[in-house]
Backbone as numpy.savetxt, mean C-alpha at the origin, in Angstrom:
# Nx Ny Nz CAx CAy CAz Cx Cy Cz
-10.23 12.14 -3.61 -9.00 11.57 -3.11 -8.66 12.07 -1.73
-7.81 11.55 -0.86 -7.32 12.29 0.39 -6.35 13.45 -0.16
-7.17 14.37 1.03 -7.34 15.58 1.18 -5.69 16.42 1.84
-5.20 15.33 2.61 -3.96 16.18 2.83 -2.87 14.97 3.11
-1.97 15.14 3.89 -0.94 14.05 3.95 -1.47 13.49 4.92
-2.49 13.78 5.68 -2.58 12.84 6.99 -4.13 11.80 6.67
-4.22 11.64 5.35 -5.78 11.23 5.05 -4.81 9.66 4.30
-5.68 8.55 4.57 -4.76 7.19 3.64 -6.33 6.47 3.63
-5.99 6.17 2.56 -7.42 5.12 1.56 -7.38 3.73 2.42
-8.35 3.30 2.76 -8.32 1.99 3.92 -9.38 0.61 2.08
-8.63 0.03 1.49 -9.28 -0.19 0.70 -9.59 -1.67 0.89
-11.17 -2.41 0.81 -11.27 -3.71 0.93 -11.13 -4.98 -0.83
-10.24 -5.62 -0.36 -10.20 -6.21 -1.58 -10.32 -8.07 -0.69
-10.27 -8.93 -2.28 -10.52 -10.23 -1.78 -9.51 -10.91 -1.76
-9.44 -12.02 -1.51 -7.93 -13.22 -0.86 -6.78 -12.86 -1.76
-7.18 -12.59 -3.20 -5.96 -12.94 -4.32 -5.43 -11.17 -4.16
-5.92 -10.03 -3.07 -5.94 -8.60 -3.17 -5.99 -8.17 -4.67
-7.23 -8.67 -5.52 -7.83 -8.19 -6.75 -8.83 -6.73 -6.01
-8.49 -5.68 -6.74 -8.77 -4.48 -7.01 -9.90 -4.34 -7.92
-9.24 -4.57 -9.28 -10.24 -4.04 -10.29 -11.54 -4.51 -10.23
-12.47 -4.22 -11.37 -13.88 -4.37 -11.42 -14.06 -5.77 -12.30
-12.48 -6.39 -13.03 -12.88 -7.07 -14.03 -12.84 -8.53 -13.11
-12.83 -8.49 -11.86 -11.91 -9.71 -11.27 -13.55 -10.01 -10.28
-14.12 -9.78 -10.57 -16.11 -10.75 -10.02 -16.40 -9.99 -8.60
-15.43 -8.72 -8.44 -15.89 -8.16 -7.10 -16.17 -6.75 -7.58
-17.28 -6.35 -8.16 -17.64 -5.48 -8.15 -18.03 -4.32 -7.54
-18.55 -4.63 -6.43 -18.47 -3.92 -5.37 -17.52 -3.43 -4.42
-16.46 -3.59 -4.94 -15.28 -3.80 -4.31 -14.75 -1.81 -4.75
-15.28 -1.50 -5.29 -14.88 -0.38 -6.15 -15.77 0.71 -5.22
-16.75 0.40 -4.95 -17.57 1.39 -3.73 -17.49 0.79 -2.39
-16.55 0.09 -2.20 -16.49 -0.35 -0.35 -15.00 0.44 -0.48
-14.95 1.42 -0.18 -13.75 2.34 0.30 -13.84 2.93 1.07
-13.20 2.70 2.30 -13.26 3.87 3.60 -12.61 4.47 3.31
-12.50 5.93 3.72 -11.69 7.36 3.95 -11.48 6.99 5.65
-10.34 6.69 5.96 -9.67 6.86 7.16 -8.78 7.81 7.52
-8.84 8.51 8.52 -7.85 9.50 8.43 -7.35 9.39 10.15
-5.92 8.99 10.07 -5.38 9.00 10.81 -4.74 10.19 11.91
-4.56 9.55 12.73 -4.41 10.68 14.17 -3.12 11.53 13.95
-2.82 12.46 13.54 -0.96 13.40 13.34 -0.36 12.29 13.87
0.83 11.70 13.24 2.02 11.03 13.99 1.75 9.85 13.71
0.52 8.85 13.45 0.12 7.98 12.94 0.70 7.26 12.02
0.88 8.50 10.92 1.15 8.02 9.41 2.60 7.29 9.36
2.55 6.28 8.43 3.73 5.63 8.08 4.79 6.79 7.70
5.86 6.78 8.17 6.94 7.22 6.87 7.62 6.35 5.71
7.62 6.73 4.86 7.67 6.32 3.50 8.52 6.34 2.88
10.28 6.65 2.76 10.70 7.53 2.07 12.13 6.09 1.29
12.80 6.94 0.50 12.61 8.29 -0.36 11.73 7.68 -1.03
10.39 8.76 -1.25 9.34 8.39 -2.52 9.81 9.54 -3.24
9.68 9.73 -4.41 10.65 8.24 -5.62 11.48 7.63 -4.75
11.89 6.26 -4.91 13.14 5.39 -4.93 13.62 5.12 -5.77
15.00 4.96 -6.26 15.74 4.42 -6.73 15.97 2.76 -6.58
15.03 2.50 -5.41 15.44 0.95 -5.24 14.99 0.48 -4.25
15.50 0.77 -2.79 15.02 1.04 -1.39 14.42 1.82 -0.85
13.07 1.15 -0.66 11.97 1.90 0.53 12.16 1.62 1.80
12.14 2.43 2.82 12.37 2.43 4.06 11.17 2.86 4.62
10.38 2.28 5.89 9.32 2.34 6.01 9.45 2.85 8.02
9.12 3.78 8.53 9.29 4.19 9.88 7.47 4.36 10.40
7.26 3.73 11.00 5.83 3.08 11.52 5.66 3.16 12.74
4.76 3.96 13.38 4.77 3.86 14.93 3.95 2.09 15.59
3.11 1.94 14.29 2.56 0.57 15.23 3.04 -0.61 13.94
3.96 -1.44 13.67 4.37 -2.39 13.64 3.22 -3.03 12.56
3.29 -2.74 11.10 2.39 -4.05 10.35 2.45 -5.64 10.41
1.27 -6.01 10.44 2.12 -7.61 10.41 2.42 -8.52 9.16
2.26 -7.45 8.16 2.56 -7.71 6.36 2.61 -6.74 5.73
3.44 -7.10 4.69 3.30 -5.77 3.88 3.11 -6.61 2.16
2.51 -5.71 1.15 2.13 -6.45 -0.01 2.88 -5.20 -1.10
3.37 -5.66 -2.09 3.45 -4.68 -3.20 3.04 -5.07 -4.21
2.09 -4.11 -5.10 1.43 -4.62 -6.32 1.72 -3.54 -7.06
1.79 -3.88 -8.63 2.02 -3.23 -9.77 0.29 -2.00 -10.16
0.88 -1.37 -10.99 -0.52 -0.55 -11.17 -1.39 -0.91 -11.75
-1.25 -2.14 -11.96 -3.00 -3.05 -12.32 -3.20 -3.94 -11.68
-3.05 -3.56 -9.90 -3.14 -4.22 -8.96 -2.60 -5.46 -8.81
-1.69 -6.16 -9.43 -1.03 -7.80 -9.39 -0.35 -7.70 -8.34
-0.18 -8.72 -7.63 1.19 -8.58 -6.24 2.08 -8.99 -6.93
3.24 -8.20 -6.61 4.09 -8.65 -7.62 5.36 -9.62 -5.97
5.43 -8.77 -4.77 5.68 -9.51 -3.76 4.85 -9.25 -2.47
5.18 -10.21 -1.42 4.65 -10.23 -0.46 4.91 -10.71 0.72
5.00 -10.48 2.24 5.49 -11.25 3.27 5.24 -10.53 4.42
5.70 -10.89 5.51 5.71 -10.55 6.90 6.67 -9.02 6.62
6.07 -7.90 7.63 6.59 -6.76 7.77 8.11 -6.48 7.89
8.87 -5.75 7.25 10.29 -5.40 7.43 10.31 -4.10 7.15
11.22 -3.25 7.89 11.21 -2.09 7.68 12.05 -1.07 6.33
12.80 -2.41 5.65 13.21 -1.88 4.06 12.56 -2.94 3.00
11.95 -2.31 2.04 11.86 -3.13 1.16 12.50 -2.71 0.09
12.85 -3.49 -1.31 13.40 -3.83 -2.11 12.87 -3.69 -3.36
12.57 -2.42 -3.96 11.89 -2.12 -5.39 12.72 -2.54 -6.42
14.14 -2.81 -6.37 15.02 -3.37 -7.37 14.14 -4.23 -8.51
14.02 -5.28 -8.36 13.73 -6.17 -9.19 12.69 -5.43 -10.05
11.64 -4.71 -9.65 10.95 -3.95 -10.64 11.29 -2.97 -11.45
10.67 -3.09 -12.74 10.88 -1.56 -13.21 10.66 -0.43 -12.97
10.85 0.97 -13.16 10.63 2.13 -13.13 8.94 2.25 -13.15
8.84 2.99 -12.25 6.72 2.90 -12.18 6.47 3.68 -11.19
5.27 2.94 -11.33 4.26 3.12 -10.37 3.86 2.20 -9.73
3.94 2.12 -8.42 3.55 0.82 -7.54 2.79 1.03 -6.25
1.98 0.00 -5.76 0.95 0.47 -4.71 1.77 -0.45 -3.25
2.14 0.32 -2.44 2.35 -0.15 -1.41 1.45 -0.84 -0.17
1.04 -2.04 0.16 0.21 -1.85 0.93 0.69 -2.39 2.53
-0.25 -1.52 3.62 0.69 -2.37 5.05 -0.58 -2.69 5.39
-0.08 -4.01 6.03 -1.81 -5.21 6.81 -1.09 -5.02 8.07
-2.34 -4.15 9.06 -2.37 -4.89 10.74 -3.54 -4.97 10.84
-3.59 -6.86 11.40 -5.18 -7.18 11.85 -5.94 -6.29 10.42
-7.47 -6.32 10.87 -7.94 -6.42 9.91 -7.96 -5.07 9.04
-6.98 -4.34 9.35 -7.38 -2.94 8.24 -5.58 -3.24 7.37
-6.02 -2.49 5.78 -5.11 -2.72 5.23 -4.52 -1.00 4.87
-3.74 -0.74 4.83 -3.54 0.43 4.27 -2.75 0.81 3.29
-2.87 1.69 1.93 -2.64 1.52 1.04 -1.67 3.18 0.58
-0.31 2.69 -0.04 0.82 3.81 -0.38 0.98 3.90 -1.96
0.85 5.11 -2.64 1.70 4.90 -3.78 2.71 5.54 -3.62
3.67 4.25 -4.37 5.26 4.72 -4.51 5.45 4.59 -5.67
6.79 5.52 -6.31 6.93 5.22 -7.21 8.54 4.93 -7.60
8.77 4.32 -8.60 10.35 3.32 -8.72 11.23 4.57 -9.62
12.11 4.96 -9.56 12.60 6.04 -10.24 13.89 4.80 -11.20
């Protein structure tokens, strides 16, 4: 796994962002870059836990952001904003992801 706070999983998935092994992309499970970003880089994230609202402080601007449940489903999705809205979900575990151009980068948060 990454190694400290400044290490984030760059993960390739296909159109529907299917993850698992059961969904015909098998290989999809060993195409994982380890990217590790430059100090200052990293998204801020906070509060992880949320209660509801994630607030997201980004030096370079995503041009989407995706949230999926922990068996990878999107549960929403759209053009970048800097709060999102965990309300509607339950209490969990959820994978945050931010798209610029072609790298995706991937957060777990979790819903308190």
């Amino acid at each position: 796994g990454p190694r400290s706070d400044q290490d984030v999983w760059i993960i390739r998935t296909d159109a529907e962002g299917c993850m698992q092994e059961d969904c015909g992309f098998e290989q999809l499970i060993t195409d994982v870059e380890e990217v590790t970003l430059s100090s200052g880089a990293q998204p801020l994230i906070y509060p992880n836990p949320t209660r509801g609202i994630l607030h997201i402080d980004t030096p370079h601007s995503p041009d989407a952001y995706q949230l999926l449940d922990s068996n990878g489903r999107m549960l929403q999705a759209g053009a970048f904003q800097p709060s999102i809205s965990l309300q509607p979900w339950p209490p969990g575990i959820y994978l945050l992801r931010l798209i610029r151009e072609q790298s995706v980068a991937t957060f777990k948060v979790v819903r308190q």
